[in-house]
N, C-alpha and C positions, 0 to 999 in steps of 0.2 A: 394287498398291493401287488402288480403283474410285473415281474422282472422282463427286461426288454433282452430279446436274445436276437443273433444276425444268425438267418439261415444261408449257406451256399446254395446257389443254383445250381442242381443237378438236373442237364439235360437228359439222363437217362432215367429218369423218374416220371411216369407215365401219369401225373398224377398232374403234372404242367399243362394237360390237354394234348401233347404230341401222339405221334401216333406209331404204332408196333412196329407196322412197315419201314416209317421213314428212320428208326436206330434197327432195325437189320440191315440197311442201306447204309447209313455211318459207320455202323463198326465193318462192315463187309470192305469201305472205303481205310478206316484205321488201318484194316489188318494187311492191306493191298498195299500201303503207304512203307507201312514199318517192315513189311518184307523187303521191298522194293532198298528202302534206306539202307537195312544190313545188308542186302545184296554187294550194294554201290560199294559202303565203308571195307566188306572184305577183300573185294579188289584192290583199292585204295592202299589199305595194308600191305597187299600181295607183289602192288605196283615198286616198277623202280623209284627210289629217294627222287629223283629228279622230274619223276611225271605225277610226281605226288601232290603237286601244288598246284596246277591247273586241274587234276582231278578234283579236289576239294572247293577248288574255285564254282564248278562246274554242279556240283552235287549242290552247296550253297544255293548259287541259281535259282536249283529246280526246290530248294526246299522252301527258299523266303518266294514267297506270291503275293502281287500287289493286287490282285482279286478277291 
């Protein structure tokens, strides 16, 4: 008897047919993202209490994409 198991889809697994190119493109994108993101938040931190909430507003924004 075959026990039924759920696998996650892992897009970085080469095995889905994608291709080498297009995840050195994505992660070259991640790493450009998450720099960018800590950039923003050290400021933010750095910023006066008072321009703290429009900056947050602002980084929000550019995080949520309706693309």
């Amino acid at each position: 008897m075959s026990t039924s198991s759920i696998h996650t889809f892992d897009p970085f697994n080469l095995q889905h047919g994608s291709q080498r190119e297009y995840h050195i493109k994505l992660q070259e994108v991640i790493y450009y993202g998450e720099s960018r993101c800590r950039e923003a938040v050290q400021h933010i931190r750095q910023a006066n209490i008072r321009h703290q909430g429009w900056m947050q507003q602002c980084l929000k924004q550019e995080l949520v994409s309706d693309q």
